[in-house]
N, C-alpha and C positions, 0 to 999 in steps of 0.2 A: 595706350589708351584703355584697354579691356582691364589692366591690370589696375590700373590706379583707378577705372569705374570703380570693380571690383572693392578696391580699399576703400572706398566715400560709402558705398553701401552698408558693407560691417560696420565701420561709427555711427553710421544714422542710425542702425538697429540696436547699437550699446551692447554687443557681446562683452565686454572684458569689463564692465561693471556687476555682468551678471555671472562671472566666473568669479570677481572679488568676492562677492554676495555667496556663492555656493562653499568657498572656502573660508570665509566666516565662522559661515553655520556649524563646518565640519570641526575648525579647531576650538569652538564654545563647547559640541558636544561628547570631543575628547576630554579636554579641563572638567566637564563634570564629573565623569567617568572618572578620572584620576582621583578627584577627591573625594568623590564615596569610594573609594578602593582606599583610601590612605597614601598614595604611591608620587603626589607631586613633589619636588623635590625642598619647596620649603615649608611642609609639614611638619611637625615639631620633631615624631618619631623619629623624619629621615635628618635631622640636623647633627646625629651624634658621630664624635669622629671618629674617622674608619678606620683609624687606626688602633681603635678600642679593641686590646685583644680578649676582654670578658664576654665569655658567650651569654646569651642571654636566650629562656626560652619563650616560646610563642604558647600559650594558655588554648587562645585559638587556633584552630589548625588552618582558617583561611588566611592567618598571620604570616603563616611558613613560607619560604620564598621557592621551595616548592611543592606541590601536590603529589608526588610518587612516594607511597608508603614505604615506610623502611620494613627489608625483610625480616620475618622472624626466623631465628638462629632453628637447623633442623635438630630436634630431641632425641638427645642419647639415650639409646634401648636400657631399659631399664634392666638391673640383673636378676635371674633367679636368686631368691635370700637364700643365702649359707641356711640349713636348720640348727636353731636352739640345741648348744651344744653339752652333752649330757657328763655329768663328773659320777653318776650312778654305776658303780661298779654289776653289778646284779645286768645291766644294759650292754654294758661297756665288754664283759669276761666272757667273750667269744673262744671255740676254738675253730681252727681249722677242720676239726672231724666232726663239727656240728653237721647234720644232713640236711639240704635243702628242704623250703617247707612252702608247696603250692598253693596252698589256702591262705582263705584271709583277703580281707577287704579291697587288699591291692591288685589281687589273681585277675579278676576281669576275664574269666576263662569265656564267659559267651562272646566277648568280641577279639577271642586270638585270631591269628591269620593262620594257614594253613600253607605251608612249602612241602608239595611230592615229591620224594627224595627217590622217586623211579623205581625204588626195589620193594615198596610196597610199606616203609614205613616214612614217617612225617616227623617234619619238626612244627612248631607250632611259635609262632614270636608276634612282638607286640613293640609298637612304636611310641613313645612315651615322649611328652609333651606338656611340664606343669602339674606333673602329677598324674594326667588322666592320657589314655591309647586314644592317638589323633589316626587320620589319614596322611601320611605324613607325606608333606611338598616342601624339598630345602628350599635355603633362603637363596645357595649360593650354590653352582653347580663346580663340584672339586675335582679336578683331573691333577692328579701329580704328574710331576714332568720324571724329564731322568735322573739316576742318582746325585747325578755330576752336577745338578741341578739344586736342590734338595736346598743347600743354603746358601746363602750369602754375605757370611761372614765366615774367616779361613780357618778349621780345626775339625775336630771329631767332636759334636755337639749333643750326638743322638747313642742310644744301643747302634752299635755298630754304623752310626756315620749316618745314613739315608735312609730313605724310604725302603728299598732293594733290599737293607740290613746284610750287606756286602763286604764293608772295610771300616776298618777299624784304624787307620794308620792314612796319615798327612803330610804332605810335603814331600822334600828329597833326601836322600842321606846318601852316600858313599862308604861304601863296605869294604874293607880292603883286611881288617886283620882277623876277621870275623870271631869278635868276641864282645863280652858283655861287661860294664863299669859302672858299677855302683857310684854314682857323682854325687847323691844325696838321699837323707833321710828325713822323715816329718812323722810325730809319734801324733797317733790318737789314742784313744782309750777301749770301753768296753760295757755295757750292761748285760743284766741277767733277766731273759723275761722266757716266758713259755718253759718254765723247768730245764733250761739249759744257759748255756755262759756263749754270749756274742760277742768278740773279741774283733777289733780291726775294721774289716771289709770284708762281703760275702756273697752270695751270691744274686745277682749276675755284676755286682760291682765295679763296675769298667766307668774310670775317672772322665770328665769331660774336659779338655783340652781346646781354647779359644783366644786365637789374634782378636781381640778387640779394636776396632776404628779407633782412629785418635782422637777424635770428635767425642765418640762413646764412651772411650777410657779417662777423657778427664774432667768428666760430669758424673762419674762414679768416684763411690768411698774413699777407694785405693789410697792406699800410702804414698805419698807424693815422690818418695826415690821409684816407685814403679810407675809411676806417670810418665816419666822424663825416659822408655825406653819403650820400645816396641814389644811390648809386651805378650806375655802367652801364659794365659792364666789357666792354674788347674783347680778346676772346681768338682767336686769331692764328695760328695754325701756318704755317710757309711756307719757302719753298727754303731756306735757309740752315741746315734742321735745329734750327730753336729756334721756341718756342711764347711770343710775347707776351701779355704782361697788361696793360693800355693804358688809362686815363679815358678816357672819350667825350667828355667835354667837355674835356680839357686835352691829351690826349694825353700826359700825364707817366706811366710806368710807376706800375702800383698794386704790384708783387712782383715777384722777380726773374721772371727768364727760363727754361723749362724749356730745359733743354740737351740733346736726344739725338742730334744731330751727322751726321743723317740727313736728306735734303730732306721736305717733304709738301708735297705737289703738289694734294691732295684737299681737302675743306672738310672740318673735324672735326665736330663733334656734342655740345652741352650736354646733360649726363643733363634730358629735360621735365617733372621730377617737381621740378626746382628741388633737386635733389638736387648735392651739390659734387664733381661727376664727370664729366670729361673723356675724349672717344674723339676718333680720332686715326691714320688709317692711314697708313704711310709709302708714300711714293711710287718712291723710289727707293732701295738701299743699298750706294750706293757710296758717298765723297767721298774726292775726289785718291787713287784705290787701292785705300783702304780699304774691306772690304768687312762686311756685318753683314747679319744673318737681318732678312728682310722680315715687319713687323707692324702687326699692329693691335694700338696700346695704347689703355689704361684708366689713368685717372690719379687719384691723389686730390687734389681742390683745397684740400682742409683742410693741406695740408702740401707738395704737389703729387709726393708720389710713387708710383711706378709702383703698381697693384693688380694686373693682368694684362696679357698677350698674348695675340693669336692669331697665328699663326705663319702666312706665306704659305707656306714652301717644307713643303706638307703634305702626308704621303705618302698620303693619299685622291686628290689629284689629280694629273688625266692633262698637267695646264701646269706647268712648272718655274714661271715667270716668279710672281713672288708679290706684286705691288705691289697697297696698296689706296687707289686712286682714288675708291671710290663714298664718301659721307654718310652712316652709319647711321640708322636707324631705333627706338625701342623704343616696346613698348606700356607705357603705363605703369600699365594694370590687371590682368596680369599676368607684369611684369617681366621680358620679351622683348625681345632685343635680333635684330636682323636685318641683316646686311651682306651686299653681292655682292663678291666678289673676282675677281682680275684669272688666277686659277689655274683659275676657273671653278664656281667653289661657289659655294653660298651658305649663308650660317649663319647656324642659328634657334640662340639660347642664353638657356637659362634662367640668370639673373645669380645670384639668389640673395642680394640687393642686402640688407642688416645697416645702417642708418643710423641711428646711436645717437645724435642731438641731445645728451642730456644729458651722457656723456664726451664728444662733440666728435669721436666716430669712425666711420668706414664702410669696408664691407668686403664682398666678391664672391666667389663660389664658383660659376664659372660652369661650366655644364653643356653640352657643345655636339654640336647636331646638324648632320649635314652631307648638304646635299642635290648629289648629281652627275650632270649629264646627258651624251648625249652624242648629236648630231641626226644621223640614216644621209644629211642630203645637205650636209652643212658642217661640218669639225673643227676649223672658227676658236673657237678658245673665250677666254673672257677677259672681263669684266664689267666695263665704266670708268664708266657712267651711275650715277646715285644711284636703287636702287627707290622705288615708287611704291608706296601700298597704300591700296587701298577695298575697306574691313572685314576680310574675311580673304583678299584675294586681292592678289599683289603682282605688280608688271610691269616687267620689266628688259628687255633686248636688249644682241645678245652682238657680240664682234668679228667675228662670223661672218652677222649680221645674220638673227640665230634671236629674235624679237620672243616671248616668253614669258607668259604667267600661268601663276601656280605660286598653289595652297593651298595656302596657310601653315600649316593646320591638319590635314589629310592627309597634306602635301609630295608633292604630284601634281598633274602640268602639268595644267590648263585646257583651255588652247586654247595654239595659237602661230601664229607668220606670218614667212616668211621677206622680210624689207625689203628683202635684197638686198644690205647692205654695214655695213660698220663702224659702229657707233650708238653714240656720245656724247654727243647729247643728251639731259637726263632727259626721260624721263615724264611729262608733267602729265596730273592728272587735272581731269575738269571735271564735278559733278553738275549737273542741270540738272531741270524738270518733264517735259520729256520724254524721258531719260534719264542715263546714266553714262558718259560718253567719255573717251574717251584721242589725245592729239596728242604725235606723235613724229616728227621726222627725221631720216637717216644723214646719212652723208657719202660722199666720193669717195677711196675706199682700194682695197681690193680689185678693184676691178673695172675703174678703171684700171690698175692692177700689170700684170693681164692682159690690158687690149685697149689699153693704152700712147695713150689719147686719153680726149678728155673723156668724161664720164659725169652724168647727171643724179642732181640730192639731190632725194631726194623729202620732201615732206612730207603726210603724211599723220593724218585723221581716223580711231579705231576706235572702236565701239560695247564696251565695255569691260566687260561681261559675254559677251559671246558672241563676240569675235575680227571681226564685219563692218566690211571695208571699209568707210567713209561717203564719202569723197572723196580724192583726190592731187593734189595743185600738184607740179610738178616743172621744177629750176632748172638750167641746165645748166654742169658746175663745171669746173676745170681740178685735174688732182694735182698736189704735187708731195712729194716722198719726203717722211716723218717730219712734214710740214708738211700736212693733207691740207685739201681743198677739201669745201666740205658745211658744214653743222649743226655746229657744237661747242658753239655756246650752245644753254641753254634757254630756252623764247619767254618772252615778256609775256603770261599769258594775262589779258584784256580784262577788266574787271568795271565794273559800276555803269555811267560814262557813256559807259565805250568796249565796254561788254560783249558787241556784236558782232562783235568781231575777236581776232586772235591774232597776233603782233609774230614775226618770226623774223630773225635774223642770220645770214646764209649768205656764206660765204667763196669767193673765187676765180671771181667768175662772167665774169671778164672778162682777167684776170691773174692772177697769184700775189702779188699785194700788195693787189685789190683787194675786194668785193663790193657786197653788199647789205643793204638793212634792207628788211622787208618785211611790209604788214598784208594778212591775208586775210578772210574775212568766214567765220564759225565755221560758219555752215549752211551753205554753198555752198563755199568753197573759190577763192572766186575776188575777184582783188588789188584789196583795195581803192584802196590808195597801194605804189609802190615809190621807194627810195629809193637811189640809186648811192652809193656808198661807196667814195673814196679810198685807205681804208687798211680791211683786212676786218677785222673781230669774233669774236672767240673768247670773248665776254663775253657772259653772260644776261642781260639787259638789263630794268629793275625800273620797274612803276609805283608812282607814291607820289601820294596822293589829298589833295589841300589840301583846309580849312576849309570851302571853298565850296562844295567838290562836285567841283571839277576834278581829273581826274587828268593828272600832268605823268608823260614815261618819261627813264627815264639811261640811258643806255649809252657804254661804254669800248671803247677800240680800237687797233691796232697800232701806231698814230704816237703814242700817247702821251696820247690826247683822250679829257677827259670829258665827254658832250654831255649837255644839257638838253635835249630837245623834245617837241614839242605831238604827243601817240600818235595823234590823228585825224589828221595832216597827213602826219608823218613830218619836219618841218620843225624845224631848232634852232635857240632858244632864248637861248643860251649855250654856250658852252665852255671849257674852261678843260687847259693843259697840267699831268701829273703828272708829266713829264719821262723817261717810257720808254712800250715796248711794255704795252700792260694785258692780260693774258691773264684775270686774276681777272674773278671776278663783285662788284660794289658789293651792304655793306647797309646799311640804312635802318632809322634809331631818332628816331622825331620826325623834326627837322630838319637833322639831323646823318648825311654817307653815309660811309664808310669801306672803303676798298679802299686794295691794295699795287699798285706797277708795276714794272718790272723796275730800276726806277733805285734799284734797294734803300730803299723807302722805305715805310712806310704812311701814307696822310692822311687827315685828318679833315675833311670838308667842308661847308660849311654852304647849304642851298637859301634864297634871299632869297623 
């Protein structure tokens, strides 16, 4: 009874006419709503069929069927311009003994920094930015990792390999007859600039040697019978102003030749990211008269032309002279490249590096900062050695024998140490459990010039955080002009079965045709084997570690000879003639070495 009261009540009060009534009203004033919006479905707009695959665009943007703006793409850093490049010989006919010149527009002497070098004299440097001394904050904070780290593509790509500037030599080989087989030859030629004759490969000339991805290797130039094989390409820069592309194993060019008509004297550098990018500073730019702006190129090996320069003759610095002798460096966790020049800079640049695999193209906008010092007791300036870097701290020495660390990530010196004279050897660094060391020797320049007699090359141990002394050998050299006595190779630094010692080539200790080979023992300093040398070495001299465990060292030299010998003894092995002076440094891929001699030639050699 309650329930069916209940029901007679609701109908007498007409709920459900008055809920028809409310949802009425609701669906008239959806329908209006749709059609000032345009959106019912037999609008004329919405009748076209949907299967129309022609896009068509909305004029109005409350047309678009949705409202979330489309992102705009982020803007690629724009690059420093290359400077207007000058064909003005009277600009161009630098030399080397031109003297640095402080003044002039660029000096900015009231805003140098001031670094207290603790014994009472100062260097004074400036951070450059665009032309004008910034406060300088990187973009990107650079820690290099370990050697073994350094690249990611498989070969010897750098002066001596890594960052460390440690090895020269890759892969494994097996050494059983211990000798040396000339398996092939590849001629270059020669020009004449600076009043003398550049024949071949010179100094520090050490070939680069690179396993290319297969990926990489066949979206490059290459000749297509070198596509179809795991290849190992030797790429070559050398006196004649041309850049070889060489098989490792046949010595038959894989592409032509880059052509830029300029010597390189320096060892180039494979982008370590295995990326298809060549660096490349010229050494000298003259040939037969001819004169042309001194650079560091950037090459693309997908096609092999030019991506950028950097310009030696830079009006930031206080040295005309603009040749680039050093190896670069880059991090390749954030795409930092780093070189010392011969003008006295040095430059941090962000690349900006574009490597688009699937068009097959890449591409650089590089950003450059430039670091300028200038030491209150030596205005020898000029940077020929390849930098060295553990983590964020790098270490060069200048012609002025101003031994450096510079923070890479501040651009502010360290520590420094004056060695005393012209320093061309690179840098090796050495970690170890009980610290971070650094081994470097000059040579005999400067300081013969002035006391016109011998002078000793020292070589020396430093403690590589902190600038201490650990120990000095010192060898006593003879000068002689343009040809100097001293260090010009970088050692053998020991590892595994020799890894108490450190190998050095030191020139002139007896004559000006003759020297030495020489181990010393890495905690002490003192010779384990010395070796008299014939004819002196300008070559860094490379161990390579057979199957067994043995490590066997090469080294090249001014008669023409490549030796094989035992690194505990100093004793050889083998040798074998490459028919000129060898200034170059050898590298090592497996069992295969590859070095140029002045007899225009490059060879490819095999270790038994």
């Amino acid at each position: 009874m309650y329930v069916s009261s209940y029901r007679r009540k609701r109908r007498r009060f007409n709920k459900g006419k008055f809920f028809t009534f409310l949802l009425c009203v609701a669906l008239s004033t959806l329908v209006i709503v749709l059609a000032i919006n345009g959106k019912l479905p037999f609008m004329p707009e919405n009748l076209r069929d949907k299967t129309d695959p022609t896009p068509t665009a909305s004029a109005d943007p409350s047309q678009a069927e949705t409202n979330t703006p489309t992102p705009e793409p982020t803007p690629w850093p724009t690059p420093e311009p290359m400077p207007e490049e000058s064909t003005d010989p009277a600009v161009l006919d630098v030399s080397w003994q031109d003297p640095a010149v402080f003044t002039g527009a660029m000096a900015y002497d009231d805003l140098k920094k001031i670094f207290n070098k603790g014994d009472g004299s100062t260097l004074s440097y400036w951070v450059f930015e665009n032309g004008k001394p910034v406060d300088y904050k990187p973009k990107d904070e650079v820690i290099f990792g370990r050697p073994e780290e350094y690249a990611d593509v498989k070969g010897v790509v750098a002066f001596r390999g890594n960052n460390y500037r440690d090895s020269a030599a890759y892969g494994t080989r097996t050494v059983t007859e211990k000798k040396l087989e000339i398996v092939w030859t590849s001629n270059t030629g020669a020009i004449s600039a600076e009043n003398s004759y550049w024949p071949g490969t010179g100094w520090t000339g050490q070939p680069l040697l690179v396993n290319w991805s297969e990926e990489v290797r066949n979206m490059m130039n290459i000749k297509p019978e070198f596509k179809e094989k795991d290849l190992v390409e030797v790429i070559y820069p050398t006196l004649d102003g041309n850049i070889y592309f060489l098989d490792l194993e046949t010595g038959k060019a894989t592409r032509d030749k880059i052509t830029v008509g300029f010597p390189f004297k320096g060892t180039g550098m494979i982008d370590p990211r295995g990326y298809p990018i060549l660096y490349a500073g010229m050494g000298l730019n003259e040939n037969s008269g001819k004169f042309t702006e001194f650079k560091y190129m950037m090459f693309n090996l997908i096609d092999q032309t030019p991506l950028y320069s950097i310009f030696g003759r830079d009006p930031v610095a206080f040295r005309r002279w603009g040749a680039f002798d050093s190896s670069a460096m880059i991090d390749k966790k954030t795409d930092t490249f780093f070189e010392a020049a011969e003008n006295g800079l040095v430059y941090r640049v962000k690349l900006n590096t574009r490597f688009d695999k699937e068009n097959k193209t890449i591409s650089l906008s590089p950003q450059i900062t430039r670091y300028r010092y200038r030491d209150s007791t030596n205005d020898e300036l000029g940077i020929e050695n390849s930098a060295a870097f553990y983590k964020n701290y790098m270490y060069f020495c200048d012609n002025g024998g101003i031994f450096q660390c510079l923070d890479i990530n501040t651009m502010k010196p360290v520590w420094t140490y004056n060695v005393g004279d012209d320093t061309d050897s690179t840098t090796v660094i050495e970690e170890t459990p009980e610290g971070v060391f650094l081994y470097t020797a000059n040579q005999v320049d400067k300081r013969s010039q002035i006391s016109k007699s011998v002078e000793k090359c020292n070589i020396r141990k430093f403690n590589a955080l902190t600038g201490e002394l650990i120990w000095q050998r010192d060898y006593d050299c003879l000068y002689n002009f343009y040809i100097n006595g001293g260090a010009l190779g970088t050692p053998l630094l020991g590892k595994d079965d020799i890894s108490d010692i450190i190998i050095y080539p030191i020139c002139f200790t007896g004559s000006t045709t003759d020297g030495i080979l020489v181990a010393l023992d890495k905690k002490t300093g003192q010779e384990v084997w010395k070796r008299k040398l014939n004819a002196y070495s300008w070559c860094s001299p490379v161990g390579i570690k057979s199957s067994d465990g043995k490590t066997y060292g090469i080294f090249c030299d001014y008669a023409g000879y490549m030796h094989l010998f035992d690194p505990k003894t100093g004793n050889d092995l083998h040798a074998i003639s490459l028919e000129g002076n060898i200034e170059s440094s050898p590298a090592v891929y497996d069992d295969m070495i590859v070095v140029g001699s002045y007899a225009k030639k490059i060879f490819g050699i095999r270790i038994k």
